[in-house]
N, C-alpha and C positions, 0 to 999 in steps of 0.2 A: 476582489476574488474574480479569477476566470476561469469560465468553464469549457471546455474544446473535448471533439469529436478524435478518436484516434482508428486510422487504418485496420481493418478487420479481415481477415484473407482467407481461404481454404475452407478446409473444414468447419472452423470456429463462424462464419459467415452463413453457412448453411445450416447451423445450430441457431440463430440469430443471437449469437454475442455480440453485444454494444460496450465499445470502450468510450471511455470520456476519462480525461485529462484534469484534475484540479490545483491551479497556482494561485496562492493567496500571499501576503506579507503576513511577516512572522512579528504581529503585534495585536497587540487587544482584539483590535474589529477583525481583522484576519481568522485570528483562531476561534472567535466565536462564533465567527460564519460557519469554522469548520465543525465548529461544535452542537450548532443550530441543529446541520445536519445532519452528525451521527444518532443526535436527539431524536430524529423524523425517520432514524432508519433506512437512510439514500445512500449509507456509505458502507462500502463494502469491500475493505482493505482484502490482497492476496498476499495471502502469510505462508512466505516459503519452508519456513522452519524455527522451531521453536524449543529453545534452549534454556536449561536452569540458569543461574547467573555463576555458578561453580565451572560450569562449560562455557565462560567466554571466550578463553583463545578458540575455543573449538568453533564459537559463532561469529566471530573475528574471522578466523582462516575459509570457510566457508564466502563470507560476502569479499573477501578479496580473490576468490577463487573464480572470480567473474561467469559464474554459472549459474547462479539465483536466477528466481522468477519471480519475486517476489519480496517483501518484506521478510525482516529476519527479527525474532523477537526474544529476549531475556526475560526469563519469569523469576521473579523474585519472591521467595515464601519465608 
C-alpha cells in the first residue's frame, strides 16, 4: 500500500484541505489494509452521486460524461 500527498491550490489550501492519494494491489493484504482503515475511520471517499440500481444507464452516462468529482455509487435495496 502507498500513501502520497496530492496538490492543493486556491481557495481549498486556505481552508486547510489535505489530499492524500491511496494505491494498494487488488489482493487479500491490499484490501485489508484498505479495510483496516475504513475500520479506524481515516477514509473518507467523495461520492459524486448516488443512484438506485434501476438508474444505471443514467449513472453510466454521467461517469462517461467526464465531469464527476468524484465517486459514483449504485444502491441496491
Amino acid at each position: 500500500m502507498a500513501l502520497f500527498r496530492l496538490p492543493v491550490r486556491g481557495s481549498h489550501l486556505a481552508r486547510g484541505v489535505h489530499l492524500r492519494g491511496l494505491v494498494v494491489e487488488a489482493d487479500h493484504a491490499g484490501l485489508s489494509a484498505v479495510a483496516g482503515l475504513a475500520d479506524q475511520g481515516l477514509l473518507r471517499p467523495h461520492i459524486d452521486a448516488t443512484f438506485p440500481l434501476a438508474e444505471a444507464a443514467a449513472a453510466h452516462a454521467r461517469g462517461e460524461s467526464g465531469r464527476t468529482t468524484g465517486n459514483i455509487v449504485l444502491t441496491v435495496r
